[in-house]
C-alpha positions in Angstrom: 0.0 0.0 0.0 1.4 3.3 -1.2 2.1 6.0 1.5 -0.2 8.3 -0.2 -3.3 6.0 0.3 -2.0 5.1 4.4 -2.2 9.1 4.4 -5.4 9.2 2.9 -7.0 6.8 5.3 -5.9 8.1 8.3 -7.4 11.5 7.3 -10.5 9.4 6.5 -10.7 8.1 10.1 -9.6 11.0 12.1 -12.6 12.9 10.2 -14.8 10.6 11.6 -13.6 10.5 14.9 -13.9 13.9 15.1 -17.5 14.0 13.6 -18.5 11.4 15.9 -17.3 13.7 19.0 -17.7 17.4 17.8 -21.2 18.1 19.4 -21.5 15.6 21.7 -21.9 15.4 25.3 -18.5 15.0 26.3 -17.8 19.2 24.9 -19.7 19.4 28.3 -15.9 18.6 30.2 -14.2 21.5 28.1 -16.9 24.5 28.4 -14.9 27.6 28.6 -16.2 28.7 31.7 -15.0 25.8 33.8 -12.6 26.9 35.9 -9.5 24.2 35.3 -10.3 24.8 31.6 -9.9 28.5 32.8 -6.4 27.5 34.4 -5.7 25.2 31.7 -6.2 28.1 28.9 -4.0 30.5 31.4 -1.0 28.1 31.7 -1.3 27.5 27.5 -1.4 31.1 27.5 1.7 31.8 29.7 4.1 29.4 28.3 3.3 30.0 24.7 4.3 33.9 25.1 7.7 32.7 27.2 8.6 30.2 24.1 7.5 32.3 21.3 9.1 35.4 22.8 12.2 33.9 23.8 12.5 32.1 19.8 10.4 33.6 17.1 10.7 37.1 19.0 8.5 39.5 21.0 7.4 41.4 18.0 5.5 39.2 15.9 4.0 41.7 13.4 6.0 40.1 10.8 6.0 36.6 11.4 4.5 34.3 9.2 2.5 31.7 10.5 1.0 28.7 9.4 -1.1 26.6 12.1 -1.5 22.8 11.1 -4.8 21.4 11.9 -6.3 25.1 13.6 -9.6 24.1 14.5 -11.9 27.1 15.2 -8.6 29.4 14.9 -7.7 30.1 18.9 -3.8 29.9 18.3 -4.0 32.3 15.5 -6.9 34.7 17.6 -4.2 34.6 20.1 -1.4 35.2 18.2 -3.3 38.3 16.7 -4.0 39.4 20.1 -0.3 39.8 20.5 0.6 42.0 17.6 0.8 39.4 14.8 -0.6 40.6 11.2 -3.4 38.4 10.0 -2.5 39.0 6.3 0.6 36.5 7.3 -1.3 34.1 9.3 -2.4 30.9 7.3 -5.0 28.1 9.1 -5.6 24.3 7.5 -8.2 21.9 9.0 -10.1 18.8 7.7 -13.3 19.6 9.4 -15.5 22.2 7.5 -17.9 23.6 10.4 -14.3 24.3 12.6 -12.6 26.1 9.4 -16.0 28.1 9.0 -16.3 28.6 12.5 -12.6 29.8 12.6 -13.0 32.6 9.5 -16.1 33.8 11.2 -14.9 34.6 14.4 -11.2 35.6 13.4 -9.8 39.2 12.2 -10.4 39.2 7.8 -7.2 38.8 6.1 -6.0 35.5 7.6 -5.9 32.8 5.1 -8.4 29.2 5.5 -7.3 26.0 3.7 -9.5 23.2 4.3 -7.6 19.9 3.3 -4.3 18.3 4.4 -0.9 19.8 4.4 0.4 18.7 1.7 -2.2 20.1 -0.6 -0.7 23.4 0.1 2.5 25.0 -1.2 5.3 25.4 1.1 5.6 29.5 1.6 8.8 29.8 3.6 6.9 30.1 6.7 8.6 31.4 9.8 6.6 29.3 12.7 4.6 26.3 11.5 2.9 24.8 14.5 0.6 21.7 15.7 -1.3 21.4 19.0 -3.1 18.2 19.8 -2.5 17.0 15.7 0.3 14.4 16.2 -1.3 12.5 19.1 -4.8 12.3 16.8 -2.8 10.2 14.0 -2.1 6.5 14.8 0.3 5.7 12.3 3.6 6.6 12.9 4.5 6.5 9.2 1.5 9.5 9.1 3.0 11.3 11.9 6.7 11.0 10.6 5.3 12.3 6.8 3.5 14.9 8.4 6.5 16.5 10.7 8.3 16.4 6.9 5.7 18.6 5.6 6.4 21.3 8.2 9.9 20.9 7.7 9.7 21.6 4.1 7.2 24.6 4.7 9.8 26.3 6.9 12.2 28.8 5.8 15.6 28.7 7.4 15.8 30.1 10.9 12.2 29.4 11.5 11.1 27.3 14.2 8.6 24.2 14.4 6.0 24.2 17.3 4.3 21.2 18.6 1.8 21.4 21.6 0.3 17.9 22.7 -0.2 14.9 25.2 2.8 13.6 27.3 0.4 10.4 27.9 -1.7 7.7 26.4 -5.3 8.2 27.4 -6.6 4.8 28.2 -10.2 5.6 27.9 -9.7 7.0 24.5 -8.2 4.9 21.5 -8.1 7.4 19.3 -5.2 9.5 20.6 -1.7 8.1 21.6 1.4 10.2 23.1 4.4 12.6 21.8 7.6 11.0 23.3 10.3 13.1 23.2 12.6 10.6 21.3 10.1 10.7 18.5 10.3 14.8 18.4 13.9 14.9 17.9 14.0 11.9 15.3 11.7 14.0 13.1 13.7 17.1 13.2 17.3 17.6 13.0 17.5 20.8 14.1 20.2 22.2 16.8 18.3 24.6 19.0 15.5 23.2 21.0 12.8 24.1 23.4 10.9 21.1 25.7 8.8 22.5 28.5 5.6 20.3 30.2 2.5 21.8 31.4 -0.6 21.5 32.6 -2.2 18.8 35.4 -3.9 16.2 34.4 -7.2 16.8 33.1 -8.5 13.9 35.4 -7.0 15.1 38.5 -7.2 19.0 37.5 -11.3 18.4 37.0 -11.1 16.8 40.6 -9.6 20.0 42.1 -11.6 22.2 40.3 -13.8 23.8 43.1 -10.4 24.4 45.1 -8.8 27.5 45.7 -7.4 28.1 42.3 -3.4 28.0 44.1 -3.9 24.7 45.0 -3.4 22.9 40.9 -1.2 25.8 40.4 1.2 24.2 43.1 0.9 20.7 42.6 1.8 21.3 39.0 4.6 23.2 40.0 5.4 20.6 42.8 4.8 17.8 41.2 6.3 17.7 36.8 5.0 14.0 36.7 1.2 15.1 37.3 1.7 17.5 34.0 -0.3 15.9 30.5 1.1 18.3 27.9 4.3 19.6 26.9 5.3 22.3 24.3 8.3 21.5 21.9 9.9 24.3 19.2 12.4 23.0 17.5 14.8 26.3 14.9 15.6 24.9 11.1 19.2 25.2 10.6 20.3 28.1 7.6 
């Protein structure tokens, strides 16, 4: 089987994954106004401006961005938000309602793709980025193909984000981890960035009617407890 038809149906069943859980009653466990989605968003918040700051630069107004598998477009409202232009701000997604959701509720000028990655030419991007993408796709031939694609849409000098799950999920089949090992296989660049974050949703949904410190320190306390991680990864000249 070619890798072009292994691509083609693992995009076929992470569709319907996601069509089989966009609406349901489980979006009930991430309603904005929670209050450990509240912490959650917060901590995502504060270590995206300390890695982005400290690589791509504080003044983003010229970056070019392109934001694999953007959903309704949050990372790229939020990237706005601090300064970035939306003319150079590029989205892709598979799922039509989030990518209409996404141009709806997001500055004009930013530019939608619905369809994979590879279905759109490489631009010389400064930041390419994937949040919760890698741990959706199974296959690891997929996930290694896919990490090419954001190499190859990268100029020089510009820097490969990845934001995702530290840990399998054993009530849910559909995702599996980011090790580290597998990060740096795909990427052979020099200068790296690995930071963990965020408690567990499981124990942070637990805690969520405690005083708010109370997460905030056994996250700090405790790096084992923490589900995610962020990884940025510079593209040698």
């Amino acid at each position: 089987m070619s890798p072009h038809i292994d691509n083609q149906a693992e995009q076929e069943r992470i569709q319907h994954v996601y069509r089989e859980w966009h609406g349901g009653a489980a979006l009930e466990r991430y309603a904005w106004y929670r209050p450990e989605i509240q912490q959650q968003v917060a901590a995502r918040s504060r270590a995206f401006a300390a890695l982005l700051s400290d690589t791509v630069g504080g003044d983003l107004s010229g970056t070019r961005v392109l934001d694999v598998g953007c959903g309704t477009g949050g990372f790229l409202r939020q990237l706005i938000d601090w300064g970035a232009n939306p003319g150079k701000l590029t989205g892709t997604e598979l799922q039509q309602d989030r990518l209409d959701y996404a141009r709806h509720f997001t500055a004009g000028g930013v530019t939608w793709h619905l369809g994979p990655l590879d279905t759109l030419a490489p631009h010389g991007y400064d930041l390419v980025s994937a949040q919760t993408v890698f741990s959706s796709i199974l296959d690891p031939s997929v996930r290694q193909e896919l990490a090419a694609q954001m190499w190859r849409a990268l100029r020089p000098g510009g820097w490969c984000l990845v934001f995702d799950f530290r840990y399998d999920n054993p009530r849910n089949r559909n995702v599996r981890k980011v090790t580290r090992a597998e990060l740096d296989a795909w990427w052979p660049g020099e200068r790296r960035r690995y930071r963990s974050l965020m408690l567990a949703p499981p124990i942070h949904r637990l805690l969520a009617r405690v005083p708010y410190l109370v997460p905030e320190i056994l996250t700090a306390v405790a790096p084992v407890l923490r589900s995610h991680f962020m990884y940025l990864v510079q593209k040698g000249d």
